[in-house]
Backbone as XML, in Angstrom:
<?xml version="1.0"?>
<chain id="A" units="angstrom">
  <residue number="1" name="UNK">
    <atom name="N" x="-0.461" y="-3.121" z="-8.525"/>
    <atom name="CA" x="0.577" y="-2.691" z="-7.621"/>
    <atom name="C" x="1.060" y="-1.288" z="-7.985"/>
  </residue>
  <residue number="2" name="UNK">
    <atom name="N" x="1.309" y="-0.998" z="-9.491"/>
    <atom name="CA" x="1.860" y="-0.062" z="-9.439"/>
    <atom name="C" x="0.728" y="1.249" z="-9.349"/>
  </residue>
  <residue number="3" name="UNK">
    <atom name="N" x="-0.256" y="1.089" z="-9.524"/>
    <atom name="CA" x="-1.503" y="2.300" z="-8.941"/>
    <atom name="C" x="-0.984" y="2.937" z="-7.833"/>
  </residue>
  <residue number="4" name="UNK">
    <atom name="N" x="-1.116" y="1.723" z="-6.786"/>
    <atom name="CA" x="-1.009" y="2.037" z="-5.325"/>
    <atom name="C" x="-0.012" y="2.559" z="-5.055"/>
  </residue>
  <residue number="5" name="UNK">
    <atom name="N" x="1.422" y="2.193" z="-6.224"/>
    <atom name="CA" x="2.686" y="3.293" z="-5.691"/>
    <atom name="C" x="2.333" y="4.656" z="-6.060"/>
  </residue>
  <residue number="6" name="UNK">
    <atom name="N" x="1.895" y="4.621" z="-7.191"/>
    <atom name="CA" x="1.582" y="6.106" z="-8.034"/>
    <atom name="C" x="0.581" y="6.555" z="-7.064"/>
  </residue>
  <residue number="7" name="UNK">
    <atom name="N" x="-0.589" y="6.452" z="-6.886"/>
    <atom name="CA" x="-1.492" y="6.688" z="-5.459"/>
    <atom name="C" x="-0.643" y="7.346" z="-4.451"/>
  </residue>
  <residue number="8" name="UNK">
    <atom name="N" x="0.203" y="7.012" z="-4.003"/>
    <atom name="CA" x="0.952" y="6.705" z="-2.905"/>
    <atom name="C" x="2.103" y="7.752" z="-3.193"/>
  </residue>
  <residue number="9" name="UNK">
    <atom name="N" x="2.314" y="7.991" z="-4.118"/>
    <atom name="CA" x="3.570" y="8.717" z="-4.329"/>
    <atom name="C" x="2.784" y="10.133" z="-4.431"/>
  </residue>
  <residue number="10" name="UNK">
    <atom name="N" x="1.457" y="10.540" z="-5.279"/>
    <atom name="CA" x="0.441" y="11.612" z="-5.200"/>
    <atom name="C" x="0.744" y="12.094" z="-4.041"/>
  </residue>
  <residue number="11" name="UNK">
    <atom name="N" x="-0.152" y="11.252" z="-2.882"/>
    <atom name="CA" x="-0.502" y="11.636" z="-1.879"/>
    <atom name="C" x="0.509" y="12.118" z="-1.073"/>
  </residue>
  <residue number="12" name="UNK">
    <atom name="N" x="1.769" y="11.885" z="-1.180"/>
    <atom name="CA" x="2.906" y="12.225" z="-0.422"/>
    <atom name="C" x="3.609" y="13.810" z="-0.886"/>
  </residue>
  <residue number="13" name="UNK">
    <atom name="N" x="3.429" y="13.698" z="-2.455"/>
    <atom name="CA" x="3.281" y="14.946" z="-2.698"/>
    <atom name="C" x="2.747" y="15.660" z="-2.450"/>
  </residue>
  <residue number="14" name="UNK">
    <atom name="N" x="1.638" y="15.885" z="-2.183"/>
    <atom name="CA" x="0.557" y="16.382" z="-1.521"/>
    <atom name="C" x="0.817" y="17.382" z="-0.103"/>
  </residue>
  <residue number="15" name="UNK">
    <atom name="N" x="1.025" y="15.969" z="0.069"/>
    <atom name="CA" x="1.150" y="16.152" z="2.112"/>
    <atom name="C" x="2.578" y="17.313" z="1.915"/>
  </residue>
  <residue number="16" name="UNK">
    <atom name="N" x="3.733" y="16.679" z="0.622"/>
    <atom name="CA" x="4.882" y="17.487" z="0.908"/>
    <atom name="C" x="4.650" y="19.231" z="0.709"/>
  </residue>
  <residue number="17" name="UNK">
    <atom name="N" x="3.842" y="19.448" z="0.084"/>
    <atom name="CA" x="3.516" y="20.683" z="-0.294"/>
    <atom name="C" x="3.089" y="21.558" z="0.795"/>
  </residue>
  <residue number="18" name="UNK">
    <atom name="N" x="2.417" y="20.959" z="1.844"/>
    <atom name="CA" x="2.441" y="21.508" z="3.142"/>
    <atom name="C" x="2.895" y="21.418" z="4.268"/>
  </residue>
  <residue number="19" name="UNK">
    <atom name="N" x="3.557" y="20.489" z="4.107"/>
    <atom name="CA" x="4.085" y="19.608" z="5.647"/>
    <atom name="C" x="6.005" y="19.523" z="5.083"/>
  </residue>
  <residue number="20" name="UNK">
    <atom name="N" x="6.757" y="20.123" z="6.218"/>
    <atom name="CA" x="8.604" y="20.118" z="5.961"/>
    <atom name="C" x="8.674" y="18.922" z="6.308"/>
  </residue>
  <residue number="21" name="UNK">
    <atom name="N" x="9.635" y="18.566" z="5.505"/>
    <atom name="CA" x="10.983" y="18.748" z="5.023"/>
    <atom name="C" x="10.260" y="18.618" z="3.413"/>
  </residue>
  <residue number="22" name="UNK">
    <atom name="N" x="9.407" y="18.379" z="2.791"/>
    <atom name="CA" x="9.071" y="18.534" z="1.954"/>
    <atom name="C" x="9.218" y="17.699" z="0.876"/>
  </residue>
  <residue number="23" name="UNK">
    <atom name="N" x="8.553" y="17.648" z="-0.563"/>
    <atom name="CA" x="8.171" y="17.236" z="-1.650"/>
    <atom name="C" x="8.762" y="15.222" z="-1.719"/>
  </residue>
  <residue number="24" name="UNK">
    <atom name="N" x="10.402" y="15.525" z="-1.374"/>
    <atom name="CA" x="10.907" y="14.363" z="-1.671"/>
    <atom name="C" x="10.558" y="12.963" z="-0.784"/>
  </residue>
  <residue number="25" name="UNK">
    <atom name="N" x="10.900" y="13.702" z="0.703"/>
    <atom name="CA" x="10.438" y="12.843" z="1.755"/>
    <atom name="C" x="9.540" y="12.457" z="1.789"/>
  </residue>
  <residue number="26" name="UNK">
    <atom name="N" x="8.161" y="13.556" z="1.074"/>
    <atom name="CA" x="6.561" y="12.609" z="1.609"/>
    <atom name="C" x="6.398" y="11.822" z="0.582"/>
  </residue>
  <residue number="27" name="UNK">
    <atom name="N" x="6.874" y="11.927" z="-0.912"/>
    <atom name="CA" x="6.892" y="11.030" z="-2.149"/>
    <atom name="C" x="7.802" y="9.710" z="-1.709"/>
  </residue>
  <residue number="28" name="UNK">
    <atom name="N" x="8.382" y="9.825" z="-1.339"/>
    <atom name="CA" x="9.327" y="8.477" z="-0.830"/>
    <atom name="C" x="8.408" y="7.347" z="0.513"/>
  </residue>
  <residue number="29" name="UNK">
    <atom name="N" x="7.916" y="8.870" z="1.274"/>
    <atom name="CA" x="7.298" y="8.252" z="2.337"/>
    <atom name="C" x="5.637" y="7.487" z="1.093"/>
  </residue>
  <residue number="30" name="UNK">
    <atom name="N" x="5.306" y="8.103" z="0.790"/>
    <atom name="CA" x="4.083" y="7.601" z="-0.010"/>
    <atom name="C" x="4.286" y="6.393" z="-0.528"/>
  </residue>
  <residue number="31" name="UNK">
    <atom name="N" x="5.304" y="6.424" z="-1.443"/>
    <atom name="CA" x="5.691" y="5.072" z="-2.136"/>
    <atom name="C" x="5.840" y="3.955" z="-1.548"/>
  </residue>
  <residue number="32" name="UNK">
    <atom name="N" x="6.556" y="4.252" z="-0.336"/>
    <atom name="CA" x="6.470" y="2.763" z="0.674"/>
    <atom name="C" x="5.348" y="2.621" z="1.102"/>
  </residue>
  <residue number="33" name="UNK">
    <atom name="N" x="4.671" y="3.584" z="1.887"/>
    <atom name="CA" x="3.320" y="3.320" z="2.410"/>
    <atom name="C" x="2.554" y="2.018" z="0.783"/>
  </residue>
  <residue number="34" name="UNK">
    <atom name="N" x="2.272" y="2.858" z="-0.263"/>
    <atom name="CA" x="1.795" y="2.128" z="-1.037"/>
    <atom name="C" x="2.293" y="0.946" z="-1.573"/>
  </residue>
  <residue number="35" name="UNK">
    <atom name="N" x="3.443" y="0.514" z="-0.796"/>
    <atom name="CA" x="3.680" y="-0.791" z="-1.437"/>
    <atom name="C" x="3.548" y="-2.059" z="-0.525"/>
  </residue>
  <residue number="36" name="UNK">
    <atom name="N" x="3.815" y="-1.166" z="1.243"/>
    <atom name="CA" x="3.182" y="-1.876" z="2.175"/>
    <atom name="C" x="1.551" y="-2.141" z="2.173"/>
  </residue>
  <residue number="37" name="UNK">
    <atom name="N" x="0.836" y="-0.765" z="1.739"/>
    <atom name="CA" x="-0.628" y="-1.464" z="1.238"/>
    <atom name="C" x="-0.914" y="-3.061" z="0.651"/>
  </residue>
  <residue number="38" name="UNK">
    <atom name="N" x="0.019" y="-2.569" z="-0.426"/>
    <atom name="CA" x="-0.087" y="-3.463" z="-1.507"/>
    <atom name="C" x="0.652" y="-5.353" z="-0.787"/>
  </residue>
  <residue number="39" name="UNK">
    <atom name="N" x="1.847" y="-4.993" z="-0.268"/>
    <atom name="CA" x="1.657" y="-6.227" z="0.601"/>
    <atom name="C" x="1.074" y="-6.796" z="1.391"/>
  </residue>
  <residue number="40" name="UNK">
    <atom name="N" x="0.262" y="-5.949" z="2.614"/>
    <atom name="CA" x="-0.819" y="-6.509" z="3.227"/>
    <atom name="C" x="-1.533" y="-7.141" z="2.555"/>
  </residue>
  <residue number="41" name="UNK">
    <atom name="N" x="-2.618" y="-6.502" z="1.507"/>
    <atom name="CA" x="-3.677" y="-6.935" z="1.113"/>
    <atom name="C" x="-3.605" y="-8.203" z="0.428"/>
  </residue>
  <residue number="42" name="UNK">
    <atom name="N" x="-2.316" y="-8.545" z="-0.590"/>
    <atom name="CA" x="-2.157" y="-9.612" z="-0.504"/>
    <atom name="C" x="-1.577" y="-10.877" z="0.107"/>
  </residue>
  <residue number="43" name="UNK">
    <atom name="N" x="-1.158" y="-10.251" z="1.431"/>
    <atom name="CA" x="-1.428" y="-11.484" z="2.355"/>
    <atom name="C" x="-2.693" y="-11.647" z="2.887"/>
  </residue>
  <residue number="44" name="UNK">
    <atom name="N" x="-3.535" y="-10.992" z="2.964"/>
    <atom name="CA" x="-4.597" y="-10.994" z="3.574"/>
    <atom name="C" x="-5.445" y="-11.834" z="2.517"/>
  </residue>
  <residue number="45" name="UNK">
    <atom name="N" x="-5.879" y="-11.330" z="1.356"/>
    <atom name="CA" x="-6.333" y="-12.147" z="0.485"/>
    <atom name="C" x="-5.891" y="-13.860" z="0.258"/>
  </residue>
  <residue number="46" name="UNK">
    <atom name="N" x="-4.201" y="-13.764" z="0.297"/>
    <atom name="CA" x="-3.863" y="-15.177" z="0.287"/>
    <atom name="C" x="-4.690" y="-16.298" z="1.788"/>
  </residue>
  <residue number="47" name="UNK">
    <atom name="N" x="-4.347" y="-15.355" z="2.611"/>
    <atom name="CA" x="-4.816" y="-15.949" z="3.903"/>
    <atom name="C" x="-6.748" y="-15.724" z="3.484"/>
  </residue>
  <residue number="48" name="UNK">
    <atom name="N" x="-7.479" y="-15.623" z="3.589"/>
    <atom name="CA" x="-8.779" y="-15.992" z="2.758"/>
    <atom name="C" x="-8.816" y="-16.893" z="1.691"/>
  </residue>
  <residue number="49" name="UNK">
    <atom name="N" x="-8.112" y="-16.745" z="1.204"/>
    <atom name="CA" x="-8.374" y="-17.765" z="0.023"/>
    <atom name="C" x="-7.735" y="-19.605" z="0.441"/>
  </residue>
  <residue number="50" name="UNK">
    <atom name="N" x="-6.798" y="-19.502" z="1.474"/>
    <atom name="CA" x="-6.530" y="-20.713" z="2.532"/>
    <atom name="C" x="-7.707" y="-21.162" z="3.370"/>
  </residue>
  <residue number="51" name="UNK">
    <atom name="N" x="-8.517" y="-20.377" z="3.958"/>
    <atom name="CA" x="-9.355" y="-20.349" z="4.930"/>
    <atom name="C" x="-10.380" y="-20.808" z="3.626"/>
  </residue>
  <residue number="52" name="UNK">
    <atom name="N" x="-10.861" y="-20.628" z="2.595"/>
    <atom name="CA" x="-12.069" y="-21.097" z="2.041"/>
    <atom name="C" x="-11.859" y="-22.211" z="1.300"/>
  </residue>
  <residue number="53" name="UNK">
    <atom name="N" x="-10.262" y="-22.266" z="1.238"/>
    <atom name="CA" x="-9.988" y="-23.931" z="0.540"/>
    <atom name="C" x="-10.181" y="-24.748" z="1.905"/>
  </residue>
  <residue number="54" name="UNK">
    <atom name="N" x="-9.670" y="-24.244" z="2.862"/>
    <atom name="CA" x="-10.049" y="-25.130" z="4.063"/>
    <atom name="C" x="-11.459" y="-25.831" z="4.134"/>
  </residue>
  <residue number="55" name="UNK">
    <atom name="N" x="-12.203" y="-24.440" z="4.333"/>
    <atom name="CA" x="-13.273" y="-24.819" z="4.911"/>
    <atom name="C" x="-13.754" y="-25.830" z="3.370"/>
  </residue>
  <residue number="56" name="UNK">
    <atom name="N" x="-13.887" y="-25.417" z="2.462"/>
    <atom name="CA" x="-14.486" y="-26.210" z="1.397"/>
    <atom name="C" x="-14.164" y="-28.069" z="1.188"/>
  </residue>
  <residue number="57" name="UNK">
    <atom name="N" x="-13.145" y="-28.096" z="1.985"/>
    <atom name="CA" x="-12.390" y="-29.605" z="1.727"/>
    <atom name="C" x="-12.856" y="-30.514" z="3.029"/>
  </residue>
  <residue number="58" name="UNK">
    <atom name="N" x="-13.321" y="-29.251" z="4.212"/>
    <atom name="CA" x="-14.408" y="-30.188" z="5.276"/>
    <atom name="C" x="-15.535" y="-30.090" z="5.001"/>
  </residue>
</chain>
């Protein structure tokens, strides 16, 4: 999890360096992005891993 914030917080820096209002906003914006990553995927994974206990028990 915390990659994807640090990932996430990079990349916002990044973007802030060229894109206004700058540095703070796209690091803030990054950090959420990367933590919403990070929640999808593990719903998504949870939901797979339901679907193959399923199927395995028919």
């Amino acid at each position: 999890m915390w990659i994807k914030l640090i990932i996430g917080a990079l990349i916002g820096l990044i973007v802030g360096h060229f894109v206004t209002p700058g540095y703070a906003l796209w690091a803030v914006v990054g950090i959420i992005v990367g933590f919403l990553v990070e929640l999808i995927s593990k719903k998504l994974a949870k939901k797979d891993q339901a679907e193959k206990t399923e199927s395995e028990s028919n």
